[in-house]
C-alpha positions in Angstrom: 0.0 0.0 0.0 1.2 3.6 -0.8 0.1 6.6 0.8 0.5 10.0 0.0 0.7 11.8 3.3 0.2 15.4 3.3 1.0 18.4 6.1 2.2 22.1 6.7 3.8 21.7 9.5 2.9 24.9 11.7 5.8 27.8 12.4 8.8 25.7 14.6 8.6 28.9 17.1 5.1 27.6 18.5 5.6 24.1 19.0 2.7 22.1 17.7 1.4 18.2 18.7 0.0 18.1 15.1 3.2 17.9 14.0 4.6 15.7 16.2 1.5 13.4 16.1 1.8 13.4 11.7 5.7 12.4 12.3 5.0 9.5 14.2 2.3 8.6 12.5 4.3 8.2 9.5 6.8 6.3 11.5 4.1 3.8 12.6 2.4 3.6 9.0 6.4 2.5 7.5 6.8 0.2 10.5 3.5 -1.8 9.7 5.1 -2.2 6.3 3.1 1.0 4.4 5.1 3.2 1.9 4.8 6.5 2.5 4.8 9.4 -0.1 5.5 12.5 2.1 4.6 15.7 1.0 5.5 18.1 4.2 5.6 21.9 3.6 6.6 24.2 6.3 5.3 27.3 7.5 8.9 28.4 8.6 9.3 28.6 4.3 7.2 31.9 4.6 10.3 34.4 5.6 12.3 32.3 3.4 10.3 33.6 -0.1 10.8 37.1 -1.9 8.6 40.0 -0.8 6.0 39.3 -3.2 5.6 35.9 -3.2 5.4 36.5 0.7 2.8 38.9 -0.2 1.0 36.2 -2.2 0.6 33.5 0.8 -2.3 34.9 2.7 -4.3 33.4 -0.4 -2.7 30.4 -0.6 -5.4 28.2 1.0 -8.0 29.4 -1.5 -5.7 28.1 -3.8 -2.5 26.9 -4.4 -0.9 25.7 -8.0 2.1 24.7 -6.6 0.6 21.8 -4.4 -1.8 20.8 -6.8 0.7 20.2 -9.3 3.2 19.0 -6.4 0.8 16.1 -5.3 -0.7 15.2 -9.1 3.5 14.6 -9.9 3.7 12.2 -7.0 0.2 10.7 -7.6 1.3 9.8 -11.3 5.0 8.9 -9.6 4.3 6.4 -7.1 1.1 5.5 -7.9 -0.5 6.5 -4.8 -3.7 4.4 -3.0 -4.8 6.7 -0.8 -4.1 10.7 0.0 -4.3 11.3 3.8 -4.2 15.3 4.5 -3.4 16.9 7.8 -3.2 20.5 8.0 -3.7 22.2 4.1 -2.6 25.6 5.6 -1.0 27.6 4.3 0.7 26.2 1.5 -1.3 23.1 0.4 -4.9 24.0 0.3 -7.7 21.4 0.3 -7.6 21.8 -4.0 -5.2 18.6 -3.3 -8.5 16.7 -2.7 -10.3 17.6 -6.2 -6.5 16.7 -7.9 -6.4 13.6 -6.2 -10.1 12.4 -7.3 -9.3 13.8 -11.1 -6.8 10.3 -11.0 -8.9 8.5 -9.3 -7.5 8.5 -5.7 -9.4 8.5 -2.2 -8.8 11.2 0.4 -8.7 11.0 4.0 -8.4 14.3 6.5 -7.4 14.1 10.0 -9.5 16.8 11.8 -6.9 17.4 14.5 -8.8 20.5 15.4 -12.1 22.3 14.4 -10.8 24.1 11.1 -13.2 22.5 8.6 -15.3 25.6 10.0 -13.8 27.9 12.2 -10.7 29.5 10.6 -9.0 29.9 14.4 -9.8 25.9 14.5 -11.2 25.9 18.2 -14.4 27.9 18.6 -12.8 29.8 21.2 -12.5 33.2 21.2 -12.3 36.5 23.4 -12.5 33.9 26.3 -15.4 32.0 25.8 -16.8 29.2 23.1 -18.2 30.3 20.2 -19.7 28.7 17.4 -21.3 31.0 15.3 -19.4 29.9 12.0 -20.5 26.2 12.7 -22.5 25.1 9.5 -22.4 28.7 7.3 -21.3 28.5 4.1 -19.7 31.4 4.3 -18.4 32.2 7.8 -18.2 36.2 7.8 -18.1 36.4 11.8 -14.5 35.3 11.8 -13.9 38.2 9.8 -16.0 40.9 12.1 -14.5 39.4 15.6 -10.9 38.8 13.2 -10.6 35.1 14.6 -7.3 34.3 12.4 -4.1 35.8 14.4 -6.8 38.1 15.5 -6.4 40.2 12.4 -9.7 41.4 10.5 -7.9 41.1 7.2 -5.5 37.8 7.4 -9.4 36.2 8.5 -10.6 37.4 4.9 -8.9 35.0 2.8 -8.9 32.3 5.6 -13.0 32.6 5.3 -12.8 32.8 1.7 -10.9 29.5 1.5 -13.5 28.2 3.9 -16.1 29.1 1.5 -14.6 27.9 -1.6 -13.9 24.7 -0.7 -17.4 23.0 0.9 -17.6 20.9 -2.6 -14.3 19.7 -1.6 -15.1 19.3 2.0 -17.7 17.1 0.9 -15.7 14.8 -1.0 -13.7 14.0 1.4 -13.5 10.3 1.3 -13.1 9.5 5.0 -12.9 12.5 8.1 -10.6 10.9 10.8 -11.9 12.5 14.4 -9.4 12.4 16.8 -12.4 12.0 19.5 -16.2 12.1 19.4 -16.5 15.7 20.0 -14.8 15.9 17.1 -17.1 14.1 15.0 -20.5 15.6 16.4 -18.6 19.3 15.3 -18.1 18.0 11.5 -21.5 16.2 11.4 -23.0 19.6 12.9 -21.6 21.9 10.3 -23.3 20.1 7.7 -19.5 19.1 5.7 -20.3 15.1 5.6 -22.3 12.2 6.7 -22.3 9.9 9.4 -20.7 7.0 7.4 -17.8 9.3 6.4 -16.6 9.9 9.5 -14.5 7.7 12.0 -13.3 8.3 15.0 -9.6 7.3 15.9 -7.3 8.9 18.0 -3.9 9.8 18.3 -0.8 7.6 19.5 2.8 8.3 20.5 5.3 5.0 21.4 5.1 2.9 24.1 7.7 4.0 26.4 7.8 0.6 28.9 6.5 -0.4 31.8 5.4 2.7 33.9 6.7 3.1 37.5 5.2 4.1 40.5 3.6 7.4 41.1 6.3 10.8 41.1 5.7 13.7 43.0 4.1 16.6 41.7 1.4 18.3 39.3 2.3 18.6 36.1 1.2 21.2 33.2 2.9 20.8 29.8 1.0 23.2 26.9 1.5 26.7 25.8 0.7 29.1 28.4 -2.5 30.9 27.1 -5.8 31.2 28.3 -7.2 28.9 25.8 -4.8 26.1 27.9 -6.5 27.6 30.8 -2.7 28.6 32.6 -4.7 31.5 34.5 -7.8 29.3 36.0 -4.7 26.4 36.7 -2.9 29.3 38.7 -5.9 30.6 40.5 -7.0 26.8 41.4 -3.5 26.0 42.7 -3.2 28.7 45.7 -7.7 28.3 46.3 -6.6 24.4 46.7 -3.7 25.1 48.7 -1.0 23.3 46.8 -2.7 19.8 47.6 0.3 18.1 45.3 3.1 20.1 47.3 4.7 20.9 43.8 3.6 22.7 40.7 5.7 22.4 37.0 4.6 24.7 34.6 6.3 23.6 31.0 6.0 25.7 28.0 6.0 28.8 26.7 3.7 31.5 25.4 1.7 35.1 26.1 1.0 34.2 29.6 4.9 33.7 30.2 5.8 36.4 32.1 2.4 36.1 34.4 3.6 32.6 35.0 7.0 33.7 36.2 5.2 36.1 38.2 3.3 33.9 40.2 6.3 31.3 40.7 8.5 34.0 42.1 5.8 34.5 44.8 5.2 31.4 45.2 8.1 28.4 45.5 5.5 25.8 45.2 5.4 26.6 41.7 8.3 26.0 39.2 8.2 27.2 35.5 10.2 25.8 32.9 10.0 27.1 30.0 10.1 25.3 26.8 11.7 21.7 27.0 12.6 19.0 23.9 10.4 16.0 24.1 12.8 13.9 26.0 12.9 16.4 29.2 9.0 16.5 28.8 8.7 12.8 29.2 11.2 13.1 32.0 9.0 15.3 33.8 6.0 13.2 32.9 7.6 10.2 34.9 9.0 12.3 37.8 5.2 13.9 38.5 2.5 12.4 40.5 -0.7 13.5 37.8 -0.9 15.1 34.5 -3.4 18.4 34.8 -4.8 19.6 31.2 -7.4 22.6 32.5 -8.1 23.8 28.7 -10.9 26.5 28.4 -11.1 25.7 24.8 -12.9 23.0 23.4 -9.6 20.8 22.1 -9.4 17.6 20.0 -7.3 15.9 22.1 -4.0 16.9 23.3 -1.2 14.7 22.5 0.3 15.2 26.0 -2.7 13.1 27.9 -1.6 10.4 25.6 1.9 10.4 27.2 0.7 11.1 30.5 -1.4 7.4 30.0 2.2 5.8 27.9 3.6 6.6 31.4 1.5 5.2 33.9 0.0 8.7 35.0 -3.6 9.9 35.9 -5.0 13.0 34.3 -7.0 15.9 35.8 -8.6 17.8 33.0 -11.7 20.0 32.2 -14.9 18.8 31.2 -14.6 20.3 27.5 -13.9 18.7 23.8 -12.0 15.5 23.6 -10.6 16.2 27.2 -13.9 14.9 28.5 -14.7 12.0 26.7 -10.7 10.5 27.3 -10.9 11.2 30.8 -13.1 9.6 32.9 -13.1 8.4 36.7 -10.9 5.4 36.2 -7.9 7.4 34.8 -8.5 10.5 36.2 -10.8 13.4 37.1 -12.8 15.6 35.8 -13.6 19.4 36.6 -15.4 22.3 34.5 -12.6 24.7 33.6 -12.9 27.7 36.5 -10.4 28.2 39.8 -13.0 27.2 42.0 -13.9 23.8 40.6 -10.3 22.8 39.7 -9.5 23.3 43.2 -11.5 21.4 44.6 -11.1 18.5 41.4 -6.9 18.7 43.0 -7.7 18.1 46.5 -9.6 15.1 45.6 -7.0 13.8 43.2 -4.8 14.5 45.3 -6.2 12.3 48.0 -7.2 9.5 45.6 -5.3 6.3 45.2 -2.5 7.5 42.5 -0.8 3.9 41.6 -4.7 2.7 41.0 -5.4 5.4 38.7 -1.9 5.5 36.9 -1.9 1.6 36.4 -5.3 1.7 34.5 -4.0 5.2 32.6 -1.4 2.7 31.5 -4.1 0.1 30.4 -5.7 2.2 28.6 -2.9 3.5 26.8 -1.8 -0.1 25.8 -6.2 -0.9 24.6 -6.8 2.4 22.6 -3.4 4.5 22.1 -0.7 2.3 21.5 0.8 2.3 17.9 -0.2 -0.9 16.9 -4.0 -0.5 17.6 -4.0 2.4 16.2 -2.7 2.1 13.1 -4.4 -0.9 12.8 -7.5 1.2 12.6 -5.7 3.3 9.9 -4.9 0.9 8.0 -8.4 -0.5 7.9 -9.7 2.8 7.0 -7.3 3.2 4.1 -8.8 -0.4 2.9 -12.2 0.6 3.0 -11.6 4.1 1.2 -9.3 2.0 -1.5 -12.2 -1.0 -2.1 -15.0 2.2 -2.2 -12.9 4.2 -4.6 -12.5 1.4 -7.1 -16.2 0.2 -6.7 -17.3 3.2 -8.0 -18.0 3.6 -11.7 -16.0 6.6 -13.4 -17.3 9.6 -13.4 -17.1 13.5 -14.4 -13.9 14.9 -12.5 -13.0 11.5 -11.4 -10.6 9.7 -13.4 -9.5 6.2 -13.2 -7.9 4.3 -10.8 -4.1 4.2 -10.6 
């Protein structure tokens, strides 16, 4: 099987799990024996281009003629099965899924946010969730409230990509949800059917046995209020510091706030940004993972580690936090100071080594490699066997 896998990897000055969850996915895929085409573009290319062709990316996702001709070359070279996309922005744009079923090849998208309708991909905004672009075929609030990089203008051509490409939307062969909040948002903005969407998460590799519980809470993410850094702070001194210790890891606007709080406070230790090995480092040396995101995420790819390692997870009750964590992993809380407090006293009473030892289980049923790429793989079959069932028709050229 060959697989054309496609991604613009976002800017390497805001470290992204989507591109670190795309990497070892195609790690996995040549492990279980699958040739993979890549076809990675890089955001970091933008301050590499002359001024006008600089000028020129903000419309990129509407369209872009260097992709399209980029993945129909590999297509006709390899003789692709199957296209899987990723993120299309800025320098692929979805018009790779109309190329790709002119030769008669299936595409799959990995919804590893909410993107397919709201250009800032988390209906979040201003501090609260927001959903008014959810199923319009044109989605001008983005534009009033300037939801991409919170500029009126650079959300004009985002929402006129978003617009121009509902056919292709549509015929998308297979949406992979990365959870089932995932899947209901697609479903809800009107982009598919049921049957065309699956839900399969994330992995990341097994890294052994797990040991017994660390010390600590633990918060790895960029430190925004979408991660929810401020209600983490807040619940932290309301709960008294019920863990003794707590490491902040990452970077972002909320940095010097963060350093703030830790220089009044020697409970709390920020770190700054650290390379994954010191992150899974810290992941074994804490006690509990805690993931208190005001924004409704897919699922982050650092509750995956948190379970690789034998660690419980305390998270809020929004997006694909809530339906991975439930009471035999971890806890639960709504995503304010008051009720993460008091979600950290209980964890922190709770039996730890319980909770981590079935994190670990669950990692090894639902997140380990082989399972899920297993589910890929079947997903690839089914696309392939529907795509050459199909009689030829207008735009949609034979099979390879």
């Amino acid at each position: 099987m060959k697989v054309l896998v496609a991604h613009n990897r976002y800017r390497s000055a805001l470290p992204s799990g989507e591109n670190v969850a795309v990497e070892e996915e195609i790690s996995a895929l040549e492990r279980a024996g699958v040739q993979v085409v890549p076809y990675l573009r890089s955001s970091d290319e933008i301050t590499e281009l002359p001024m006008l062709r600089q000028l020129a990316v903000p419309f990129l996702p509407i369209h872009s003629p260097a992709a399209v001709a980029d993945v129909r070359r590999l297509i006709d070279e390899h003789r692709v099965d199957v296209v899987h996309l990723h993120n299309p922005y800025p320098f692929i744009s979805l018009s790779v899924v109309r190329t790709a079923h002119d030769l008669g090849v299936p595409v799959v998208v990995t919804l590893h946010n909410h993107r397919h309708s709201c250009v800032r991909g988390s209906f979040f905004r201003d501090g609260h969730a927001c959903t008014l672009c959810q199923g319009r075929t044109i989605p001008w609030p983005a534009v009033r409230h300037g939801c991409y990089r919170d500029s009126r203008v650079q959300s004009v051509p985002m929402v006129a990509a978003l617009a121009a490409h509902r056919r292709d939307q549509r015929a998308v062969d297979r949406w992979i949800a990365l959870s089932d909040p995932v899947a209901d948002s697609i479903l809800a903005s009107g982009l598919t059917s049921p049957e065309r969407v699956v839900v399969r998460p994330n992995s990341v590799r097994d890294p052994g046995p797990a040991g017994p519980p660390g010390r600590g809470l633990l918060f790895v993410g960029r430190l925004t209020v979408e991660k929810g850094l401020q209600v983490l702070l807040q619940a932290w001194q309301l709960a008294h510091r019920p863990f003794g210790t707590l490491i902040v890891v990452g970077e972002g606007p909320l940095a010097r706030e963060a350093a703030q709080v830790a220089a009044a406070d020697p409970t709390v230790r920020v770190m700054g940004r650290l390379d994954p090995e010191a992150v899974a480092k810290q992941i074994r040396a804490a006690a509990a993972l805690v993931v208190p995101s005001t924004a409704p995420e897919a699922l982050p790819l650092v509750v995956l580690e948190a379970y690789a390692h034998g660690r419980p997870v305390l998270a809020s009750d929004r997006g694909g936090l809530a339906a991975a964590v439930d009471p035999a992993v971890g806890w639960l809380s709504a995503p304010t100071g008051p009720a993460l407090a008091e979600a950290m006293r209980t964890a922190a009473a709770d039996d730890l080594a319980a909770r981590g030892a079935a994190a670990r289980g669950r990692y090894l049923r639902t997140y380990a490699p082989s399972v899920v790429i297993g589910a890929q793989l079947e997903i690839y079959r089914q696309v392939i066997a529907e795509s050459r069932s199909r009689p030829t028709a207008p735009g949609r050229g034979p099979q390879a």
